[in-house]
C-alpha positions as CSV (number, residue, x, y, z in Angstrom):
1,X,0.3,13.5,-4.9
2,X,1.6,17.1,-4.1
3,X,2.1,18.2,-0.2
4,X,-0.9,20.0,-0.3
5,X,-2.7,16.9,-1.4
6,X,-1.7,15.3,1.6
7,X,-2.8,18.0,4.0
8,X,-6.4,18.3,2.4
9,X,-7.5,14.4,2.6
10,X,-10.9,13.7,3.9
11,X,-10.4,11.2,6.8
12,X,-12.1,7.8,6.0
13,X,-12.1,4.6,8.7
14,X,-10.8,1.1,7.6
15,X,-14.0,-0.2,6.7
16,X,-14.3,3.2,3.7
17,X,-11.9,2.0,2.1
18,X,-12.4,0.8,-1.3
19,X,-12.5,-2.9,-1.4
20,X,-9.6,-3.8,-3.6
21,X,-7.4,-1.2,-1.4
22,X,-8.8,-3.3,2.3
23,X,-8.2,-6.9,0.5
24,X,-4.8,-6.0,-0.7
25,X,-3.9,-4.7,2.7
26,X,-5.0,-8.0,4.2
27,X,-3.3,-9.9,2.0
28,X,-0.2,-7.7,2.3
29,X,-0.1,-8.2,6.1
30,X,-0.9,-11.6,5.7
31,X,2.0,-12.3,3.0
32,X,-0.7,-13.8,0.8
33,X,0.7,-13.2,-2.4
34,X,-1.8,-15.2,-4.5
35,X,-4.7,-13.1,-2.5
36,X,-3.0,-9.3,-3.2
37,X,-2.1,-10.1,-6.5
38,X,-5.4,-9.7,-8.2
39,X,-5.8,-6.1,-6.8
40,X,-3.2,-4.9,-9.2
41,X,-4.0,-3.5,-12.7
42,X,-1.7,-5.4,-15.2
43,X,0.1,-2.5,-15.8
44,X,0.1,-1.3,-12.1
45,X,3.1,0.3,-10.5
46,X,4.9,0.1,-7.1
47,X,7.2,2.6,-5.8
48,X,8.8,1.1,-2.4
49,X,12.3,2.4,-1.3
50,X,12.8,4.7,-3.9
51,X,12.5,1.7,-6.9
52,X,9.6,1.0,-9.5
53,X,8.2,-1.9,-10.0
54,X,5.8,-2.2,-13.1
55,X,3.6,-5.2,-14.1
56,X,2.0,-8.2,-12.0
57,X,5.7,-10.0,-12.4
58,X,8.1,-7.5,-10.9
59,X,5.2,-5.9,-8.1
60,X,4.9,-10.0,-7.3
61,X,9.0,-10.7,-7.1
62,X,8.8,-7.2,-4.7
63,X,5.9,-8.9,-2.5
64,X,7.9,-11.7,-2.3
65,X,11.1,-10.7,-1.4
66,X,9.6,-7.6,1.0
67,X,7.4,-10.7,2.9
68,X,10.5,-12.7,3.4
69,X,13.3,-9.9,4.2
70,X,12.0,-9.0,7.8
71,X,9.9,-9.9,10.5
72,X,7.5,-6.8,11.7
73,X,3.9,-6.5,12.5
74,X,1.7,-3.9,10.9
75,X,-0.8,-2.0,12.4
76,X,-3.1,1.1,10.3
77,X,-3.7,4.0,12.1
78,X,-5.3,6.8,9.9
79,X,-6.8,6.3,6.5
80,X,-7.8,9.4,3.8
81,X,-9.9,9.6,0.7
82,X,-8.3,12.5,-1.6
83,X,-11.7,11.6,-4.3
84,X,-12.9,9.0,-6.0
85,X,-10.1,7.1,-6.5
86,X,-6.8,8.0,-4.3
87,X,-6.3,7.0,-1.0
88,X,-3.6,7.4,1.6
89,X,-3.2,4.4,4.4
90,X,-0.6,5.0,7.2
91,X,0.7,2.1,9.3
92,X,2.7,1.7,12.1
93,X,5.0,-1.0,11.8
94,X,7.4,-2.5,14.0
95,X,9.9,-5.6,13.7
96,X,13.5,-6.2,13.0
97,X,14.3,-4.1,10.0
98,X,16.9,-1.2,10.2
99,X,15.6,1.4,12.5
100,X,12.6,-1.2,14.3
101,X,10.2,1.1,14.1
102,X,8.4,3.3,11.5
103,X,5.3,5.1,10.2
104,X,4.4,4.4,6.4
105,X,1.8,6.2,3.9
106,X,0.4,3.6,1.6
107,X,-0.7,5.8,-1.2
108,X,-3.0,4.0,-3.4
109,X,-4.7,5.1,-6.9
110,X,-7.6,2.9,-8.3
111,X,-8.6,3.0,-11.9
112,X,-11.4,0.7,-13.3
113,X,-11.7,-1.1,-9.5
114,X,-7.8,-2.1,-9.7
115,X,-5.1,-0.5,-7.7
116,X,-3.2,1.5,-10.6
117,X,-0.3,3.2,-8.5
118,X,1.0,2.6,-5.0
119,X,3.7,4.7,-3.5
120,X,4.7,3.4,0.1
121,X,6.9,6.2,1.8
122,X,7.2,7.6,5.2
């Protein structure tokens, strides 16, 4: 997603988000892995901190470790729609990892109902 991308979003609420997108973000806050799991394409990709992870076994050893490595509550305060099938979610989250506090973009891209692609950066 360029820059321009970014700046040209339609603004959606919570409940227009695609339903794989609000049920993974549920289960993410919740640490549920067995619930966010099936929201993933099998050949889906996470980009978190700079790293990849590819395929239902590394994106659930990431969910894992990110759900145990720090204490911090989450909190979504803007969502886009940038068409049919990418979406950006920003939270707010706070909690006892380096810095306490920051923003975060979810960027999400569905293909066949599935999350494909999500890039979480600031």
């Amino acid at each position: 997603m360029t820059t321009g991308d970014r700046e040209h979003g339609q603004p959606i609420t919570a409940d227009e988000l695609p339903e794989p997108i609000q049920t993974y973000l549920t289960a993410h806050q919740a640490r549920d892995l067995d619930a966010a799991m099936p929201c993933y394409a099998p050949e889906a990709a996470v980009t978190d901190e700079g790293r990849t992870y590819t395929g239902h076994d590394e994106i659930r050893a990431w969910l894992a470790k990110s759900a145990s490595e720090y204490t911090y509550t989450v909190k979504l305060t803007s969502a886009a729609a940038f068409g049919a099938d990418r979406y950006d979610a920003v939270h707010h989250l706070e909690g006892d990892f380096p810095g306490g506090v920051v923003d975060l973009h979810f960027r999400f891209t569905l293909r066949d109902g599935l999350i494909s692609e999500l890039v979480i950066e600031p």
